[in-house]
LOROKE-875148 format. One record per atom (N, C-alpha, C): atom name; x, y, z; residue number from 1. Coordinates in steps of 0.2 Angstrom, whole numbers, plus 2048, in hexadecimal, padded with zeros to 3 digits. Layout:
BEGIN
('CA',(X,Y,Z),NUM),
...
//
This chain:
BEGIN
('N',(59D,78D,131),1),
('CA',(59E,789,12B),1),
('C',(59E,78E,125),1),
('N',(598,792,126),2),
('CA',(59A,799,11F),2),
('C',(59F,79D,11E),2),
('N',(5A2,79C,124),3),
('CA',(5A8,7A4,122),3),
('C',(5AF,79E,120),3),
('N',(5AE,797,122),4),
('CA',(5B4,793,11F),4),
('C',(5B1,793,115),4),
('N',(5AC,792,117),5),
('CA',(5A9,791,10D),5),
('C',(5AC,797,10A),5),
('N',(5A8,79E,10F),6),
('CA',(5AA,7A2,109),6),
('C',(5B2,7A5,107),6),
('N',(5B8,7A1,10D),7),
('CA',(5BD,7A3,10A),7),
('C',(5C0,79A,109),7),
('N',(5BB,796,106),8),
('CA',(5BF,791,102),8),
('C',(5C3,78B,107),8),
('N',(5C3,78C,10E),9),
('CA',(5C7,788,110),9),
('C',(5BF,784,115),9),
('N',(5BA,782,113),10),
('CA',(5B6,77E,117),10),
('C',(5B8,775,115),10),
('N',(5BB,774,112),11),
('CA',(5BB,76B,111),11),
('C',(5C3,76A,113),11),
('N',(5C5,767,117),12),
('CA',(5CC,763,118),12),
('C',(5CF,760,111),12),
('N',(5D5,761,113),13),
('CA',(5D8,75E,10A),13),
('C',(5D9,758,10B),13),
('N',(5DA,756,104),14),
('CA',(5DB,750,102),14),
('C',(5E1,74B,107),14),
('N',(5E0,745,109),15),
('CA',(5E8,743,10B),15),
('C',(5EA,740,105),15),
('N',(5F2,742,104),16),
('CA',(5F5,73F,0FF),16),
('C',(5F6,739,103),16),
('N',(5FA,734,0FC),17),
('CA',(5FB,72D,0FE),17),
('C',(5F8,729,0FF),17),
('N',(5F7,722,100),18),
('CA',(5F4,71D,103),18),
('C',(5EF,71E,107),18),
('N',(5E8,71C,106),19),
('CA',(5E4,71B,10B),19),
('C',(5E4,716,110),19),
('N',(5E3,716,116),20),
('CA',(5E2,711,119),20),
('C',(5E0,70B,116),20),
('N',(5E0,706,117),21),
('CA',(5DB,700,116),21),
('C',(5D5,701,119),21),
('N',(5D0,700,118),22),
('CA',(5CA,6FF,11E),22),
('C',(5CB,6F6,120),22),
('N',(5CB,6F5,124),23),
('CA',(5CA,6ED,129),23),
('C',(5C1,6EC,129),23),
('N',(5C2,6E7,128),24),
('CA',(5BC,6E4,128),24),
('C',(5BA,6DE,131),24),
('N',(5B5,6E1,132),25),
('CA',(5B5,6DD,139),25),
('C',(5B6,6D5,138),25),
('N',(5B7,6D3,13F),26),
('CA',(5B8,6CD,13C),26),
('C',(5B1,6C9,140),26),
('N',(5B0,6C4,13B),27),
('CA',(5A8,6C2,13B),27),
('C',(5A8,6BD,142),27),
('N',(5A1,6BD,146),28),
('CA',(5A1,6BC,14C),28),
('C',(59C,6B7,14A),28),
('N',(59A,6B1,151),29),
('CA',(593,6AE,14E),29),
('C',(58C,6B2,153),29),
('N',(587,6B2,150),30),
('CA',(584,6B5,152),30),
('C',(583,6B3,159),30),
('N',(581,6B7,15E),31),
('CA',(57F,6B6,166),31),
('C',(588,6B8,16A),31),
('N',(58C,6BA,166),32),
('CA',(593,6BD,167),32),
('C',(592,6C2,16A),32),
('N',(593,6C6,171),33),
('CA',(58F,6CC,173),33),
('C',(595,6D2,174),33),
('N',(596,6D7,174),34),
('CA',(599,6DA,177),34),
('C',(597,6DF,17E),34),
('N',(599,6E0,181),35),
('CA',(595,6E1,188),35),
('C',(59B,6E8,18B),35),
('N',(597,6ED,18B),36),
('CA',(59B,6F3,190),36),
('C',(597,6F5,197),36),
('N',(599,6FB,197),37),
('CA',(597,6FE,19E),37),
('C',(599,703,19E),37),
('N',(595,708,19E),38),
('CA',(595,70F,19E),38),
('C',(593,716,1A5),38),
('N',(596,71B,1A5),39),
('CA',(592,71E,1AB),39),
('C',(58F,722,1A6),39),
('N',(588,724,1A7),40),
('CA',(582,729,1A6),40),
('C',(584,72F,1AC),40),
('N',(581,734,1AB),41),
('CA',(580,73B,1AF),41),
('C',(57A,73D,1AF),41),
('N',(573,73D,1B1),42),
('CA',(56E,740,1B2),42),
('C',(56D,746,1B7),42),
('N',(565,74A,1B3),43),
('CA',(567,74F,1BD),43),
('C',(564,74B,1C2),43),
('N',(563,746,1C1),44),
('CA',(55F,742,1C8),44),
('C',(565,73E,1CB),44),
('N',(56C,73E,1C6),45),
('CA',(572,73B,1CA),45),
('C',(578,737,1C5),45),
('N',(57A,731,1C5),46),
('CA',(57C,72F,1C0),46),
('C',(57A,726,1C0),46),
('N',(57B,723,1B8),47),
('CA',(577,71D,1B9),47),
('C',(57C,71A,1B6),47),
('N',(57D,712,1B6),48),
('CA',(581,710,1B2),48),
('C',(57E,70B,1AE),48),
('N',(582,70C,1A8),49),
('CA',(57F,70A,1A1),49),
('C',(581,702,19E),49),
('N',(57F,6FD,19E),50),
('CA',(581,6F7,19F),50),
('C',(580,6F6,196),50),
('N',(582,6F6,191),51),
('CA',(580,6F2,18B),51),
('C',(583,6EE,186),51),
('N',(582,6E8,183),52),
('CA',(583,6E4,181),52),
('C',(582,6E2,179),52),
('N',(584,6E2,174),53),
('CA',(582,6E5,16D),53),
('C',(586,6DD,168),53),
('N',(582,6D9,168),54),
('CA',(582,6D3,163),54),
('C',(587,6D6,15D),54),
('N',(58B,6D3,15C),55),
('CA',(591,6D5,156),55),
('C',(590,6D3,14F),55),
('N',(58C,6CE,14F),56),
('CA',(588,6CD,149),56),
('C',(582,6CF,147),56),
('N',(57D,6D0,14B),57),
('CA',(575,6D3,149),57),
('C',(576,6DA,14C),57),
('N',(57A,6DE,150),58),
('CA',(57A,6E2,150),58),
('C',(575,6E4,156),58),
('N',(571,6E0,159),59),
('CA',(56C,6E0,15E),59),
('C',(56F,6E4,164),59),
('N',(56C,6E8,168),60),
('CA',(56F,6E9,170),60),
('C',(568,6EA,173),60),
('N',(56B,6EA,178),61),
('CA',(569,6EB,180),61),
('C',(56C,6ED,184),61),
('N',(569,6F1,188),62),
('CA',(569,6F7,18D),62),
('C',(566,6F7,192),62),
('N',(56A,6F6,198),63),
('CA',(568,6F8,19E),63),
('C',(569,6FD,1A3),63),
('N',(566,701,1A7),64),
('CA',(568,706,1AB),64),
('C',(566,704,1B3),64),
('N',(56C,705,1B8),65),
('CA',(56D,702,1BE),65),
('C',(56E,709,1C2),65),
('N',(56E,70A,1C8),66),
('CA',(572,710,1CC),66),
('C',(578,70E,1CE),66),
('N',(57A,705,1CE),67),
('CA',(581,703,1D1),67),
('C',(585,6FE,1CB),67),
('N',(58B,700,1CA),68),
('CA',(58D,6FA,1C9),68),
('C',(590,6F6,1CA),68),
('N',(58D,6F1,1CF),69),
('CA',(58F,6EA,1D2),69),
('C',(591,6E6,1D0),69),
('N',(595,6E2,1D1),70),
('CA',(599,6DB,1CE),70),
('C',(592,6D6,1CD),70),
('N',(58E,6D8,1D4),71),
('CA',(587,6D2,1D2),71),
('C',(583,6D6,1CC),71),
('N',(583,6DB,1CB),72),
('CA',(57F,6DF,1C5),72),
('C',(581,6DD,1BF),72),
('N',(588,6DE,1BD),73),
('CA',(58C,6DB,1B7),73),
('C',(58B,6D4,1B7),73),
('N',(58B,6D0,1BB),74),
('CA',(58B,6CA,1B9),74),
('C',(584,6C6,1B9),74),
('N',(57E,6CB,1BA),75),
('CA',(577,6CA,1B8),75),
('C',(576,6CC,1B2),75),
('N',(579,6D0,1B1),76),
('CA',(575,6D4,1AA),76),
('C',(57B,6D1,1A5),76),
//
């Protein structure tokens, strides 16, 4: 990052024209969840990452399994 500063080119230029619009989410009612599933990598193996994140309070939950089963997902 010092050597782009001291020749002048460390900041991205401007974009000409139009900026995007930013979108605004669209409002959920509270208890609305969104729910993934993710693999992890550890050195003791890999786990998988089950979470679930309210759209309105922003709330989540996170659970860590070594399988993920249809009965697993449909528990959590």
């Amino acid at each position: 990052h010092r050597c782009l500063q001291r020749h002048g080119i460390s900041r991205l230029p401007d974009v000409e024209g139009d900026k995007p619009a930013k979108k605004k989410f669209k409002s959920y009612p509270i208890g609305y969840f969104h729910i993934d599933v993710a693999e992890v990598r550890t050195e003791q193996g890999k786990l998988h990452m089950f979470v679930a994140i309210d759209r309105t309070s922003k709330f989540a939950f996170v659970e860590l399994h070594e399988k993920a089963t249809t009965a697993i997902s449909r528990d959590f």
